[in-house]
N, C-alpha and C positions, 0 to 999 in steps of 0.2 A: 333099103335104108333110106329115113328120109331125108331132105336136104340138113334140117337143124342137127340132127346125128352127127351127119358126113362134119359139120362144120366143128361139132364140139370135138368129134374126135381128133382133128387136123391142129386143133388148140392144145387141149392136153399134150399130144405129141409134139407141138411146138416146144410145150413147154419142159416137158422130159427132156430132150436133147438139149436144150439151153442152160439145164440143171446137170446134167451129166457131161456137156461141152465146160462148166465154170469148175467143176471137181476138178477138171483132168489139166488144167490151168496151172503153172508150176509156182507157188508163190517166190516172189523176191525173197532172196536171203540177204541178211543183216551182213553190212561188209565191215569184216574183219579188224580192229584197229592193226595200224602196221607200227606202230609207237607209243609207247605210253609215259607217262611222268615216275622216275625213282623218286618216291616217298623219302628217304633220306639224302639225297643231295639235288633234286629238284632238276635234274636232268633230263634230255630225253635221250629215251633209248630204245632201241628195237626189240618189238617183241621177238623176232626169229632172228636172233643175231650173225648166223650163217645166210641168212637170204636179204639181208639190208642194210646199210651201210651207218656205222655209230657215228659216221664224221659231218653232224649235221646241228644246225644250228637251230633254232625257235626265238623268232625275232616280237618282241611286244610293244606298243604304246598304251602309254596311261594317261589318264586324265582329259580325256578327248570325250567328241569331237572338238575340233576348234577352226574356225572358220581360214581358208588361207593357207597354213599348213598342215591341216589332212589332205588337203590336193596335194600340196608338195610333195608328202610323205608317199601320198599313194602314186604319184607321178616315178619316183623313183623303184618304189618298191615293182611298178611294172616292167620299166627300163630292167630292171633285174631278175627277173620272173620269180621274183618272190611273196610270200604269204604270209602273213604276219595276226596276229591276235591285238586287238583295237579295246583296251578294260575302258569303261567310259560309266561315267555320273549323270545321275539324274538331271540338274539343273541345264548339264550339254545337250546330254540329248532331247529335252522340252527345244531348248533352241535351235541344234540345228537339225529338224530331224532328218534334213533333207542327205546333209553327209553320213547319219546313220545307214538309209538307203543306200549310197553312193558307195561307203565301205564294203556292206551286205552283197550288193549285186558286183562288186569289183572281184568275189571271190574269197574276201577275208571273212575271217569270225571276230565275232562283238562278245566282248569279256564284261564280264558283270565286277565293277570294283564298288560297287555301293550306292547307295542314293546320294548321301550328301560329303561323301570323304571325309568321315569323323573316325576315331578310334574304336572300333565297334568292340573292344576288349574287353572295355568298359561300360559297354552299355547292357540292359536289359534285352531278354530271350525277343521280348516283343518290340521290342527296339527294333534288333538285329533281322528279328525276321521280316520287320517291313522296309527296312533300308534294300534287304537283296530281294525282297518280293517288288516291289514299285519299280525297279531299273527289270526286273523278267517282263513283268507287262507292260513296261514303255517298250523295251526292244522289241516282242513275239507282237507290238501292235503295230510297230512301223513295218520290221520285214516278216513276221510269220514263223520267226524261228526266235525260241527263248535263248540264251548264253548258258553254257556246260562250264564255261571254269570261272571261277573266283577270283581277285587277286586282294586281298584287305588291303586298304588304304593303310598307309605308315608301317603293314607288315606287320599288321598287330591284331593278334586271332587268340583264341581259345577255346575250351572244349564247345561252348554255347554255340559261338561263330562256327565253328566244322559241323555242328548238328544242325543249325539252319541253313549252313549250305545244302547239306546232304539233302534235307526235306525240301528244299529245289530247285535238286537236280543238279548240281554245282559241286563240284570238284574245286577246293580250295588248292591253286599255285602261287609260288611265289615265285624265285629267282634262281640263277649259279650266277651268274655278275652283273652287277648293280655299275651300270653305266655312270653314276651321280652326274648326268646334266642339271638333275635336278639342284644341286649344290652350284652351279653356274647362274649369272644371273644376269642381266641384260647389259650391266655395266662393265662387267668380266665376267669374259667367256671365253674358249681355245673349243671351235668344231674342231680341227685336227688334232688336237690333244686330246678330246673329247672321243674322236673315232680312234686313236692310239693305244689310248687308255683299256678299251673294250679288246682291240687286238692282243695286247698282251695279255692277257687273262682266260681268251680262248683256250678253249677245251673241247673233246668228243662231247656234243649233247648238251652244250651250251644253252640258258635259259636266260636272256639277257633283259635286264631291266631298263625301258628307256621313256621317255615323254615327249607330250606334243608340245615341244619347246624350239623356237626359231633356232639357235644354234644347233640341235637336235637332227632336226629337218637339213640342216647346210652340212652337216656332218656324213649324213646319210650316206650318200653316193659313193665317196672315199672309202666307209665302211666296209661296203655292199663290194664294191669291187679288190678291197684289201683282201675280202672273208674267200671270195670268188677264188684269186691267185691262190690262196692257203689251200686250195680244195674241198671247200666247207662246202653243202647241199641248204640251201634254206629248206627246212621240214613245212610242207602246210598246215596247219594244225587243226585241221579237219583228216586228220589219217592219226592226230594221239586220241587213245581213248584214255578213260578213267583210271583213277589209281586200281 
């Protein structure tokens, strides 16, 4: 046999066993949600109720980023080794895209609440679909990952809004207690009322509505460690999946 033979044959056989080494390769399998949202009372709760514990909270901020206090927020939420869902608008994230990154690489996920925080109720299919399309491809261009849940601004959705979330890829959530910092305002405000308030209201599976709002942020701590003593788990919400 002569030398070009010997060579092509050593190639082919290369290449066989390179083909027959990538079959025998086990692919990754898709990991399991261990949580998912109750469609009617907007809880979370575990898929295997025998193997995971319902006394678990899901902690969100709206209307972010915001320069100042998303560090605060995210300062605390580490102190506490919890995980949190961050809904954020267009106009933030052009400006900060820098704490977009900073939430993303901290471990958290980035929640799609709409481009511009209008009523999307009321708007047109094509409205809707570029208010939640623009906020996918500002997020998937800062970190590489688009946003899975929804939250509508004012909590105000309908059949249109749930069909252009679905086209994508967005899971429309809302709440189980509505913290109203949002109803506090610079001039009057109680964080200890404010984290009180959210206490008595707790529940298994708790979906709590809250904002990137300075008395918010001073609240946090007191919260985080009231929920702690109760025996509450903060859930990551990279382990809920879809409805």
């Amino acid at each position: 046999m002569n030398t070009g033979k010997k060579v092509l044959y050593c190639v082919i056989a290369a290449i066989v066993i390179l083909l027959a080494t990538a079959c025998s390769i086990e692919k990754p399998q898709a990991v399991e949600p261990v949580y998912k949202i109750h469609a009617a009372t907007q809880t979370i709760v575990p898929v295997n109720p025998g193997q995971n514990s319902d006394k678990v909270v899901l902690l969100t901020f709206d209307d972010g980023p915001n320069e100042g206090l998303n560090e605060q927020i995210l300062a605390t939420l580490d102190k506490h080794k919890a995980k949190a869902i961050f809904f954020m608008n267009g106009p933030q994230i052009e400006r900060g895209k820098n704490l977009v990154k900073l939430v993303h690489n901290r471990g958290h996920m980035i929640g799609n609440h709409s481009w511009d925080h209008i009523d999307l109720s009321a708007e047109s299919k094509e409205q809707v679909e570029k208010q939640l399309g623009d906020v996918q491809k500002a997020v998937k261009d800062i970190t590489g990952t688009a946003p899975v849940f929804f939250r509508p601004p004012f909590l105000a959705f309908n059949d249109v809004t749930v069909e252009a979330a679905k086209a994508s890829g967005l899971t429309v959530i809302t709440l189980s207690i509505d913290s109203r910092d949002w109803a506090m305002t610079a001039d009057s405000n109680d964080p200890k009322a404010l984290a009180q308030r959210i206490v008595d209201q707790m529940h298994p599976g708790a979906n709590i509505l809250m904002h990137e709002l300075p008395w918010t942020a001073e609240a946090l701590d007191g919260l985080l460690s009231k929920l702690t003593e109760l025996e509450y788990e903060f859930v990551d919400p990279h382990t809920i999946g879809p409805l």
